[in-house]
C-alpha positions in Angstrom: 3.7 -27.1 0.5 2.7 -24.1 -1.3 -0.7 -24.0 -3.4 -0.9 -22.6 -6.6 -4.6 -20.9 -7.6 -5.5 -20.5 -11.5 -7.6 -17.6 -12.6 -9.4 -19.6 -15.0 -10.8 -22.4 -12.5 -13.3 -20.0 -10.9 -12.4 -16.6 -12.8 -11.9 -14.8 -9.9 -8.6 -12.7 -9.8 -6.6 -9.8 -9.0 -5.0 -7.9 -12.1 -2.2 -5.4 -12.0 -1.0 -3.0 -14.4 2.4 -1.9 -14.3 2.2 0.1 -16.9 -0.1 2.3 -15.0 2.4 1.9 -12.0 5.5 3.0 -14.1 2.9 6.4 -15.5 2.5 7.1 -11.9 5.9 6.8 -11.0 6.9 9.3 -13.5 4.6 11.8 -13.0 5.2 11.5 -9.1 9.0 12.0 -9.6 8.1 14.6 -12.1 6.2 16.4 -9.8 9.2 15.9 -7.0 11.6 18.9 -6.5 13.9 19.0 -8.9 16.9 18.4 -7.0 15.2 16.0 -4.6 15.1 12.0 -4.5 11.8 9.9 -4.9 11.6 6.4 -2.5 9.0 4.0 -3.2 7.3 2.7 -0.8 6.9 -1.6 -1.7 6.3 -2.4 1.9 3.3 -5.2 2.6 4.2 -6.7 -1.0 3.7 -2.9 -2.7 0.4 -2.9 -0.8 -0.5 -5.8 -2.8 0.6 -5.1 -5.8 3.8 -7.5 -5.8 6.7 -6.1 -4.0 9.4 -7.3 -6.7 7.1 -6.7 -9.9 7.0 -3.2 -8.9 9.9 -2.2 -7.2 11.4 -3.2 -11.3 9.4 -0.8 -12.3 9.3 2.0 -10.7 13.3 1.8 -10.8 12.8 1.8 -14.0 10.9 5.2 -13.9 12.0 7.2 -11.3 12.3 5.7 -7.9 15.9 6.7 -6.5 15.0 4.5 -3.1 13.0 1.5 -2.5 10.9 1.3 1.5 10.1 -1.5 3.2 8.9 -2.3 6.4 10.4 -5.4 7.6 14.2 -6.8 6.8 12.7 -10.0 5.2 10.9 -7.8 2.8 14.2 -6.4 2.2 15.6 -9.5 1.5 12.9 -10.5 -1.0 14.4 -7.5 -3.0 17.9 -8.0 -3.0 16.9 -12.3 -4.0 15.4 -10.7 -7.2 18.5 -9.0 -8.0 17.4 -5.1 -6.9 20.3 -3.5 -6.1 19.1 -0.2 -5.4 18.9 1.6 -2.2 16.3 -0.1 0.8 15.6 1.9 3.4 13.3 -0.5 6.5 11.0 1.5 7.9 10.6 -0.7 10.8 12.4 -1.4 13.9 14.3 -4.6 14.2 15.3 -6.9 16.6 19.6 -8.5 17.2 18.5 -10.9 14.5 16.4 -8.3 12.2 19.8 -6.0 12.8 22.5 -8.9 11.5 20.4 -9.9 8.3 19.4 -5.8 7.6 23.3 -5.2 7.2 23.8 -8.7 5.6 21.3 -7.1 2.8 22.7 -3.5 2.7 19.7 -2.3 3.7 19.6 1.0 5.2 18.1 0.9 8.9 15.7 2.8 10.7 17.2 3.6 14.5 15.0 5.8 17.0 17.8 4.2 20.0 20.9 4.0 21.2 20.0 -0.2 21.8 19.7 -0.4 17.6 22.7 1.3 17.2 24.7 -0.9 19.1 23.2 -4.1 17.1 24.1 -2.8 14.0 27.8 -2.1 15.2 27.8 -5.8 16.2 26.8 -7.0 13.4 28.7 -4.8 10.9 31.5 -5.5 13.2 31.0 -9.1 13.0 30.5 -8.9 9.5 33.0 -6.4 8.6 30.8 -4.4 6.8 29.5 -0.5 7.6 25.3 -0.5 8.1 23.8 2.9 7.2 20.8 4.4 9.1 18.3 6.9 9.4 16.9 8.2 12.1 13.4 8.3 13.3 11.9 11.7 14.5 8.4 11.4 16.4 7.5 14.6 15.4 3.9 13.9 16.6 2.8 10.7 15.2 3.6 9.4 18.7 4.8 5.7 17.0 8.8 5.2 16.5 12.0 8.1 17.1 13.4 10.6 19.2 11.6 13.2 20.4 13.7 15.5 21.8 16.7 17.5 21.9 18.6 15.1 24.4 17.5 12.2 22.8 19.0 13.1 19.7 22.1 14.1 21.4 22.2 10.0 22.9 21.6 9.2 19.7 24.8 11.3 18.7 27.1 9.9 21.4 26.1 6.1 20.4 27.0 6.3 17.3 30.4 8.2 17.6 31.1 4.9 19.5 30.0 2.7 16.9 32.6 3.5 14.0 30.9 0.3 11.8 27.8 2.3 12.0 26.9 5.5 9.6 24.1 7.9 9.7 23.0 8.9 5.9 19.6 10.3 6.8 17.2 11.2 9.4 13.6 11.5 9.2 9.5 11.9 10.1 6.2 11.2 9.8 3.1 13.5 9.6 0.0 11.6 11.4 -2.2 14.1 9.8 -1.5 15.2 6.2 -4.4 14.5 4.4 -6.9 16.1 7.4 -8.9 19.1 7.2 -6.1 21.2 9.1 -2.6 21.7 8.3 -1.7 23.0 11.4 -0.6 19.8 13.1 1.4 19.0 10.1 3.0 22.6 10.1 3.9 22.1 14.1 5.4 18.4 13.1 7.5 20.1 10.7 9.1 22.9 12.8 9.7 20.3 15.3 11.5 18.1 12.4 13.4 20.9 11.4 14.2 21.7 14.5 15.6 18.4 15.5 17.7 17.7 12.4 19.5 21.0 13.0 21.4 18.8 15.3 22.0 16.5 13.5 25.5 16.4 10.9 24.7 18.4 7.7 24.9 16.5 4.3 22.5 13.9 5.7 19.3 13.4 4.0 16.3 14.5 5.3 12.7 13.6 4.5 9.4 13.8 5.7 6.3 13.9 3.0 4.7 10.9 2.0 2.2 11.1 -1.1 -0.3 12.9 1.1 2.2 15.5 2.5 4.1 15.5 -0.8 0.7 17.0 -2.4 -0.4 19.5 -0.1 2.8 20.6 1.6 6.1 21.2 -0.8 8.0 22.8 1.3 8.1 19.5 3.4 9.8 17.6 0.6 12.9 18.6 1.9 15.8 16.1 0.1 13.5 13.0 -0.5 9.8 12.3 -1.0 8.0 9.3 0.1 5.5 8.4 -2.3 3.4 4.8 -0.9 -0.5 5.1 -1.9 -0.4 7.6 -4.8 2.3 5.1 -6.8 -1.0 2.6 -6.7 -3.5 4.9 -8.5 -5.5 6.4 -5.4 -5.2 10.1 -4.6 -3.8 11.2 -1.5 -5.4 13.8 0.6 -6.5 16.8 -1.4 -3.9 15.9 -4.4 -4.3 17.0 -8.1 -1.9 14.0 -9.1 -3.6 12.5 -12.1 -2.4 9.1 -11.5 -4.4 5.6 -12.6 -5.0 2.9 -10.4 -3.2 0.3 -11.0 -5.2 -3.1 -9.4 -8.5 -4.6 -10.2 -10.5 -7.4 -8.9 -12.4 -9.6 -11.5 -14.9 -12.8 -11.5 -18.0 -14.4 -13.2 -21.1 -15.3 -12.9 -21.6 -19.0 -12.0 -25.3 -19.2 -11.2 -28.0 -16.8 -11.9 -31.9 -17.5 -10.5 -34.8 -15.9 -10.0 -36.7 -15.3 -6.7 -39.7 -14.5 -5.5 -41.0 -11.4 -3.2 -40.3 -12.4 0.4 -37.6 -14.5 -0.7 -34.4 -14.3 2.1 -30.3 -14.3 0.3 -27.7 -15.5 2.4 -27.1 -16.1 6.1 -29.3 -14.3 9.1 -31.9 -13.4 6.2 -30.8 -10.2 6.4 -31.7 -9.5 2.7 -35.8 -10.3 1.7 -36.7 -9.4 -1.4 -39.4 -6.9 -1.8 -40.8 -7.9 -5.5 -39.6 -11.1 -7.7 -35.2 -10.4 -7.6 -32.6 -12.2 -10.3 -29.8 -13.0 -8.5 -26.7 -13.7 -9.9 -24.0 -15.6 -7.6 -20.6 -14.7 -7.8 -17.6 -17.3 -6.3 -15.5 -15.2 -4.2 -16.3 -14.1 -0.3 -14.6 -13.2 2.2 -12.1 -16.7 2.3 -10.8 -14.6 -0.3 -10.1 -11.2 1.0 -13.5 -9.7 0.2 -14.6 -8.1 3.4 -17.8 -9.7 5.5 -18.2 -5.7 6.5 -19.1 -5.1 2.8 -22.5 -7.1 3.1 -25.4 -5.5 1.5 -23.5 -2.2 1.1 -21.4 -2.9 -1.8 -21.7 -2.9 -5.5 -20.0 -5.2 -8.6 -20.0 -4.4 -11.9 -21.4 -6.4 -14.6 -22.1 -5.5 -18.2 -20.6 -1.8 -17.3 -23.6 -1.1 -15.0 -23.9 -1.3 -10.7 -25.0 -4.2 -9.2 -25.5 -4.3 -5.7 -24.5 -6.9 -3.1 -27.7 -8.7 -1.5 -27.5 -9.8 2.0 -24.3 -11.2 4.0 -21.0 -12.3 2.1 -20.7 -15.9 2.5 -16.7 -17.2 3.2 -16.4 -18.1 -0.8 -19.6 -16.9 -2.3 -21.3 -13.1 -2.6 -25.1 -12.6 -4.6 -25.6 -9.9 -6.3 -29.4 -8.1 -7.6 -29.1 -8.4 -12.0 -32.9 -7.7 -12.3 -31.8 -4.6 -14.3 -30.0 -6.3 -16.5 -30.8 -7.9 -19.3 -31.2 -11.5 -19.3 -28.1 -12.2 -22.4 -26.2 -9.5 -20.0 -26.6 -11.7 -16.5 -25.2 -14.9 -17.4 -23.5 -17.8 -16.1 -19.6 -16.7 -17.5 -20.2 -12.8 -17.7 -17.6 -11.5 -16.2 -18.1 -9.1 -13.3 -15.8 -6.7 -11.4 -15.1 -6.2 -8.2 -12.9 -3.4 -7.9 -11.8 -1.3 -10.9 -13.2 -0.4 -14.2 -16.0 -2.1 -16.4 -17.1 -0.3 -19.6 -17.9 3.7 -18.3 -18.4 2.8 -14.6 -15.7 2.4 -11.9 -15.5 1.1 -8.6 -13.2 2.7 -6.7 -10.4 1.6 -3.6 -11.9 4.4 -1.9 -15.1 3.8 -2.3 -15.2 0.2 -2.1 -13.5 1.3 2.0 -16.5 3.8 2.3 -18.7 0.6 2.6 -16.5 -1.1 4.4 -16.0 1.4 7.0 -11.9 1.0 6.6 -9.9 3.1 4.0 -8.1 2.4 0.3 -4.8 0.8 1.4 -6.8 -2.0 2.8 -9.3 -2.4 0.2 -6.1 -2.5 -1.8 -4.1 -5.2 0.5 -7.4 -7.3 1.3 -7.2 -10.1 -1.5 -5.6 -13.4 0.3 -3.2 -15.9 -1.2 -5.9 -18.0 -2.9 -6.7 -15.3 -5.0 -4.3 -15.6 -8.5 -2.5 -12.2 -9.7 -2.2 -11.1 -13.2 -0.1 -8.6 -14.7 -0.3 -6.4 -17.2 2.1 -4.4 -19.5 1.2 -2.7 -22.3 2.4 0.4 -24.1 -0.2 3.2 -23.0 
C-alpha cells in the first residue's frame, strides 16, 4: 500500500517551480539552432522534479522530444496522455523491447540482438518500432564503435523490415572538463560514423553541457537534461533559474554549554555556550550522512551551519547568530534553494557532499512531500 506524506505534518518538503522550468525551456530552445530540435531529458522522474509535471511543460515551451531512460518511464508518459516523441536512452531487454514498441517509444539499439527484438515485437504487434543508434564515441558505455560494427548494424536492420532507423547518436564523457580536445576527437569520430549511416536520419550529440560550449556539435537535435532544472552546465552563460527547493522548520531550539557534544560519535563539541536549533529531516529522507558538519541551512535569510553527524530523520544546526524571535520553534528554514538574499545552491550543496548537482537534485526519498508551483513570472 502506498503512503502518502503531508508537508504540513513536519514542514519538511520539496518545492518545484514550473514556471521556472518552462523559462528555462524557452530560453534553452531559444538558444538551440534555429533549424534544430530540442529533447528533454525527464529520465529518473525529470531528476526529481516529476517526470509527467514537466514533460507538460516543457512541451508546452519548446521541447520537440521527450528522453527517458527506461521503457517504464516511457510508459508513465504515454498513461498521462503525452503523445509526443520518447526517445529511451537505455538498453532493453525481449520484454523492455515488446512494451517500448507497445508505447511508440523510440529505441536506443547499439546491436544487431536489439534489432531483432524489436522486429519480433513490431512483427507480433504489427506495428513499425523506430530507433536510434548508439555511437561510443569515447564514453566507453553503450553503441558501436566502429566502422564494421555499424555496417552489422546496417545488414540487421535491412532484415528487419518492421524496424526503422530515424536517428543515430553520441555522447561526450567530457564536455564540461577543462579540455575540449577529447570532446573535439568524440565528435570527428561521430561524424565519421554517421557518414555511414542513411542520410535524412537525425543526428545528435550535445547535451546541456556540450550544447554550451560546443555549437557546432548540435548537429539536428540538442539534448538539454541538467540545465532544464536551473543548474549551469559546464562553462555555460545560460541564465536559467533553478527550479527545486528543499524547505523545513524548526521544532526544537536549546542552548548548550561549552564542551557540550551534538549528535552521534561527538564529533561536534562546542567551543563556547552554542543555540541549537533542531531540524526534522536526515538522511531517512534523502539528506545525505556525507553532508555532516559541512553543510549550511538557511534560516531567517542568513547561513546556518550543520553541527555534527546527520541523524536518519533529524539534522542540528548552530542559530547562536541569530536572534532569539528569528530561531524559533516554526521558522521555517531551507535546505536547498533561496531564503531572503542568500542561496544555497545544487552545486554547492554536492561540494559538501563530495558528489555533484544531479544528485543533490535527485536525493530527496519518497517520504518527502512535493509541491508545485505556477505562477506568472
Amino acid at each position: 500500500m502506498e503512503q502518502t506524506f503531508y508537508p504540513q505534518y513536519r514542514g519538511t518538503y520539496i518545492q518545484v517551480d514550473l514556471d521556472a522550468i518552462g523559462h528555462n525551456a524557452r530560453l534553452l530552445k531559444k538558444e538551440t539552432a534555429q533549424d534544430a530540435h530540442m529533447l528533454a531529458v525527464v529520465k529518473a522522474n525529470a531528476y526529481g522534479h516529476g517526470i509527467v509535471q514537466v514533460a507538460k511543460v516543457v512541451l508546452e515551451n519548446g521541447a520537440d522530444y521527450l528522453g527517458v531512460a527506461i521503457p517504464e518511464e516511457g510508459e508513465m508518459l504515454r498513461n498521462a496522455g503525452v503523445k509526443a516523441p520518447v526517445l529511451v536512452l537505455g538498453g532493453v531487454n525481449e520484454k523492455g523491447a515488446a512494451a517500448s514498441v507497445k508505447m511508440d517509444l523510440i529505441q536506443t539499439v547499439f546491436d544487431a540482438e536489439r534489432i531483432y527484438m524489436l522486429e519480433k515485437a513490431a512483427a507480433q504487434q504489427e506495428k513499425e518500432a523506430q530507433v536510434h543508434l548508439k555511437i561510443d564515441s569515447g564514453m566507453g558505455r553503450i553503441g558501436v564503435r566502429s566502422a564494421r560494427e555499424v555496417q552489422q548494424i546496417l545488414e540487421a536492420l535491412a532484415a528487419c523490415p518492421h524496424v526503422k532507423l530515424t536517428g543515430a547518436f553520441t555522447h561526450f564523457a567530457d564536455a564540461d572538463g577543462q579540455s575540449e580536445s577529447y570532446t573535439l576527437m568524440q565528435m570527428e569520430k561521430f561524424e565519421a560514423l554517421a557518414r555511414l549511416l542513411p542520410e535524412g536520419i537525425v543526428l545528435h550529440a550535445a547535451a546541456s553541457a556540450g550544447s554550451a560550449r560546443f555549437k557546432n556539435a548540435r548537429y539536428d537535435m540538442v539534448r538539454q537534461g541538467i540545465a532544464l532544472y536551473g543548474c549551469a552546465a559546464g562553462n555555460s552563460t545560460y541564465e536559467v533559474i533553478p527550479a527545486l527547493s528543499w524547505h523545513t522548520e524548526i521544532v526544537f531550539v536549546k542552548t548548550i554549554p561549552a564542551g557540550a557534544c551534538v549528535s552521534y560519535g561527538c564529533t561536534f563539541t562546542a567551543e563556547k555556550e552554542t543555540r541549537v536549533a533542531t531540524l526534522p529531516v536526515g538522511y531517512g529522507d534523502g539528506y545525505s550522512r556525507s553532508l555532516s558538519g559541512k553543510a549550511q541551512v538557511l534560516i531567517a535569510g542568513k547561513r546556518c551551519n550543520v553541527l555534527g553527524r546527520v541523524c536518519m530523520d533529524q539534522i542540528m544546526v548552530d542559530v547562536t547568530e541569530l536572534a532569539e524571535d528569528e530561531a524559533v520553534v516554526g521558522a521555517p528554514a531551507v535546505l536547498l534553494g533561496a531564503q531572503g538574499n542568500e542561496r544555497i545552491t545544487a552545486d554547492e550543496m554536492a561540494d559538501w557532499a563530495g558528489t555533484i548537482s544531479y544528485e543533490m537534485l535527485m536525493a530527496a526519498t519518497a517520504r518527502v512531500p512535493v509541491m508545485y508551483l505556477a505562477c506568472e513570472r
